[in-house]
C-alpha positions as a printed NumPy array, in Angstrom:
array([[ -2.186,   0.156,  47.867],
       [ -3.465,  -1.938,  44.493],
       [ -2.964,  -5.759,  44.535],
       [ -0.116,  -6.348,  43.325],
       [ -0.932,  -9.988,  42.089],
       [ -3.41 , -10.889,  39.61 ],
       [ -5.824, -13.519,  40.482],
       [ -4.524, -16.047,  37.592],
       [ -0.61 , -15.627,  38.714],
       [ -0.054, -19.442,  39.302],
       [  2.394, -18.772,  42.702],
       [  0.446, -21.458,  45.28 ],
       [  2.697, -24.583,  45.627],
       [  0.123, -27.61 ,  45.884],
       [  0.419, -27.343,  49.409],
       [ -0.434, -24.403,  50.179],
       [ -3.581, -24.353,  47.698],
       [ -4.877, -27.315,  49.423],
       [ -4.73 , -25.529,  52.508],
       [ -6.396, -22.609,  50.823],
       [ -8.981, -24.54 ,  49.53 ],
       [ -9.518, -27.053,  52.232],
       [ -9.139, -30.271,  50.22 ],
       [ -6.487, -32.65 ,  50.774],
       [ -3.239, -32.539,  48.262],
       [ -4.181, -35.747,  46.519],
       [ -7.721, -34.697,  45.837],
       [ -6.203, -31.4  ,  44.027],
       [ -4.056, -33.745,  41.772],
       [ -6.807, -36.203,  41.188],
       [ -9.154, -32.96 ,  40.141],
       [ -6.085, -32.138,  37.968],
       [ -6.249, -35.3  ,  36.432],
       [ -9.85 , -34.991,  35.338],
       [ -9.947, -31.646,  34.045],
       [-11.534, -29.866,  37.152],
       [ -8.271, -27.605,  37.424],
       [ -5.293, -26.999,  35.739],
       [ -2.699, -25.699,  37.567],
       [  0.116, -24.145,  35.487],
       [  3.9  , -25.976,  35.989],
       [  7.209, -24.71 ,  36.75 ],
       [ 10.199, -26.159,  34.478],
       [ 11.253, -28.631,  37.424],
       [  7.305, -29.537,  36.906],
       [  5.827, -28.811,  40.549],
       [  2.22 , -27.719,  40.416],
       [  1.918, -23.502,  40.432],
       [ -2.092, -22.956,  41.837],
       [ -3.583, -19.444,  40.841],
       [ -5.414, -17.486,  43.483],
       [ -8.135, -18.32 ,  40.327],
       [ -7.851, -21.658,  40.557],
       [ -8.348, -21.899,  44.128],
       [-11.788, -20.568,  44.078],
       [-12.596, -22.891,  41.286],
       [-11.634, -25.681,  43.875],
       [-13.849, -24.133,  46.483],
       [-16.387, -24.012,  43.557],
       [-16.36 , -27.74 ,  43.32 ],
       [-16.019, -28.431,  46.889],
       [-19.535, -26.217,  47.383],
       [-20.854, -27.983,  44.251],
       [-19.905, -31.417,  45.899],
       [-21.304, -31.26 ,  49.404],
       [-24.485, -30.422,  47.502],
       [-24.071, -34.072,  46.102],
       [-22.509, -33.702,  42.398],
       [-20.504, -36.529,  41.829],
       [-17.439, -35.272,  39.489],
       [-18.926, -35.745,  36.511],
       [-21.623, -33.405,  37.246],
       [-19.514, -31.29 ,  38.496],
       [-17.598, -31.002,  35.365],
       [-20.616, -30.632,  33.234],
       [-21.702, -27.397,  35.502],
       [-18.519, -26.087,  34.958],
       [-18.432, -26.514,  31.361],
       [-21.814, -24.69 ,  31.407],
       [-21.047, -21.471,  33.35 ],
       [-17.967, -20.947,  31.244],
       [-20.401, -21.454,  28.23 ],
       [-22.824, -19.251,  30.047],
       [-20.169, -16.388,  30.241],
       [-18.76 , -16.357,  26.954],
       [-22.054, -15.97 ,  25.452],
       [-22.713, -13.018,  28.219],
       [-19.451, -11.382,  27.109],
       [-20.873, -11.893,  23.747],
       [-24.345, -10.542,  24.525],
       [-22.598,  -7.295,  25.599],
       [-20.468,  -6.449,  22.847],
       [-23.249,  -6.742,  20.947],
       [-25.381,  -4.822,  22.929],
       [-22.366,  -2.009,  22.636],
       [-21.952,  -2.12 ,  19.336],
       [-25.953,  -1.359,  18.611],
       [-25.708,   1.046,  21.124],
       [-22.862,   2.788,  19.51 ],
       [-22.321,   6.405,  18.746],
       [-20.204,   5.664,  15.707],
       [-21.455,   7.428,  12.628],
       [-22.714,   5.263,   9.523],
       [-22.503,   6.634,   6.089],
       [-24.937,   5.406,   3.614],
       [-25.821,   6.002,  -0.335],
       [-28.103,   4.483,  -2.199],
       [-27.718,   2.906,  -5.549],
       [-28.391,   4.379,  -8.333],
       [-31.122,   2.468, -10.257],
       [-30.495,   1.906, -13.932],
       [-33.29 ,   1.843, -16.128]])
């Protein structure tokens, strides 16, 4: 049977993402408030976590006990998102010289 929820469906109340993620509810909100994660909101504004943004908190838990205070934590983040848009970019490149498409040229005619 496929998954039948996508791994950036925010349906986690804060809750049950900081049970999930093994960090206290206030520490989620405080990462929130930072930029670490950014959980979408429902229209009576409660917090929505993402099975995505739960392994981003693990992320920075892992990145923490290793001794990154938050702002290095941040800037690591900000890097491996960097890292894989350029990746993504790297490969559609990579594609596109790779390509079978057919390319037609004609030379100029020179005028004397």
């Amino acid at each position: 049977m496929a998954n039948l929820l996508d791994d950036d469906q925010p349906v986690y109340v804060i809750s049950v993402a900081a049970e999930l993620s093994g960090l206290h509810p206030q520490t989620l909100r405080q990462y929130e408030r930072i930029g670490l994660v950014s959980p979408d909101r429902t229209g009576g504004r409660n917090r929505r976590y993402s099975m995505s943004d739960i392994v981003q908190l693990r992320e920075v838990q892992r990145l923490a006990a290793e001794g990154l205070n938050l702002a290095g934590i941040q800037r690591v983040m900000t890097l491996e998102i960097e890292n894989a848009a350029l990746r993504k970019r790297l490969a559609e490149i990579e594609n596109a010289k790779n390509s079978t498409a057919l390319v037609v040229w004609q030379p100029r005619r020179r005028r004397y």
